[in-house]
N, C-alpha and C positions, 0 to 999 in steps of 0.2 A: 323256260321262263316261268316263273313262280306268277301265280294267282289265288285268286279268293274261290274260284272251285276245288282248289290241292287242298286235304284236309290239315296236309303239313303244314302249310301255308300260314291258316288260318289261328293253328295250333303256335304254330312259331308267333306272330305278330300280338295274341293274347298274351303268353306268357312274356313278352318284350316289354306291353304295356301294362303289367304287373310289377316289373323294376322301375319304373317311373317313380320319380319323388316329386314333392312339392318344391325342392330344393336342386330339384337335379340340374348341373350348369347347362345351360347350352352352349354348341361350338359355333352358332352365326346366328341368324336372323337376330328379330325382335321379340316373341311371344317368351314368354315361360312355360313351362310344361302343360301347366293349368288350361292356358290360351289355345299351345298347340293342339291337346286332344280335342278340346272343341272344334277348333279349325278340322280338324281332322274330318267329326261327323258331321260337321256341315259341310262338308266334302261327297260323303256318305248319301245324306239328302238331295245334295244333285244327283247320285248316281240312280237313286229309287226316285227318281222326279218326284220329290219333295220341296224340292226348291228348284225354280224355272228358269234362270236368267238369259235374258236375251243375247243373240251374238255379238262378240264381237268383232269391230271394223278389220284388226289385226290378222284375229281368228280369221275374219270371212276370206282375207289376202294372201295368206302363210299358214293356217293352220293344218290345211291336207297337205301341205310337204313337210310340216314337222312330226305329224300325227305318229308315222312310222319309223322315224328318228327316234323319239320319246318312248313307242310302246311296242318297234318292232324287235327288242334284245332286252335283255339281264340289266345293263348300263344302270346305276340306282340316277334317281336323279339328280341334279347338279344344285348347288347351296347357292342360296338365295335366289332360286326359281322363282317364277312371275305369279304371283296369285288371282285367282280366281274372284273377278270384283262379287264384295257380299258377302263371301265365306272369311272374311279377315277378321279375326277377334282381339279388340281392343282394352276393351275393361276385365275385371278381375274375374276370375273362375275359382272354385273348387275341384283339385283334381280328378277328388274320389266319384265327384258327380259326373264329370265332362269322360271320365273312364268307364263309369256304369253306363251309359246314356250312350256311347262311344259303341261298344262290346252292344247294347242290343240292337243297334245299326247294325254292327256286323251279322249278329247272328240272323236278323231279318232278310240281309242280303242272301247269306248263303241259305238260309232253309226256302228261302224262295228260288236259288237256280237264273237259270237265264231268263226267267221271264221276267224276272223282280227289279230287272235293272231296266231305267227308262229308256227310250225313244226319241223323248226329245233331246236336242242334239246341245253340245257339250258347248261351252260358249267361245272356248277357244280353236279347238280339234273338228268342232263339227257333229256330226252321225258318229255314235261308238256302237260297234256288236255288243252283246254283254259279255263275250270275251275279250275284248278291248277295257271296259269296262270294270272287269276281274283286274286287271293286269292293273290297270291305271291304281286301282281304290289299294292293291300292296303296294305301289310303287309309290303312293302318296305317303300313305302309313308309314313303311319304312326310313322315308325320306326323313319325317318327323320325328323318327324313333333313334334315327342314326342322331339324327343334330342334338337329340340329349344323350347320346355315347351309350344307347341301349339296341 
């Protein structure tokens, strides 16, 4: 199962978000490229408890039986997946900016290892290890990376 402690990993999803255009189609949702990579680091900032959001009601019901559905296999995630309330990006971006700013998330996450990933608990999923956490932060990434056919 591919993570953000594989250096391949990490290696792979930079150079992915280096094909990224300003122009690049998407194959579903709403954002544009611009939006997604933001969506993305503020993805990122929940992972490094940078952004807190409290649980929710769904999460607190179904989320430890999905948790291992979602992050225990390979499986990338499913198109038009349910978002994370707070990390939705609506107004215009800059790609170049939301891809620098993106990339030093990531490299903050990984030069920090598993302590660098929060504690507090994820608002849908609950409690993540920061191997749960590894897993989640490529498997978001990719997901955003595949819906612009990169």
């Amino acid at each position: 199962m591919k993570h953000l402690f594989e250096r391949s990993a990490v290696a792979e999803v930079k150079a992915r978000l280096q094909h990224l255009r300003p122009d690049s189609p998407r194959q579903w949702g709403k954002m544009n490229a611009a939006q997604a990579v933001e969506h993305c680091a503020r993805g990122f900032e929940l992972a490094l408890g940078d952004r807190r959001p409290p649980r929710l009601l769904i999460g607190r019901l179904i989320g430890w039986a999905v948790k291992p559905l979602a992050l225990g296999n390979d499986d990338p995630m499913g198109r038009n997946s349910p978002t994370v309330p707070g990390i939705e990006v609506a107004d215009a971006r800059v790609l170049d900016v939301a891809r620098k700013r993106l990339v030093t998330l990531i490299d903050r996450a990984v030069a920090a290892g598993p302590s660098g990933f929060t504690t507090h608990p994820h608002s849908f999923f609950g409690r993540l290890t920061p191997d749960e956490w590894a897993v989640l932060m490529y498997k978001h990434l990719d997901h955003h990376l595949r819906q612009f056919g990169v």
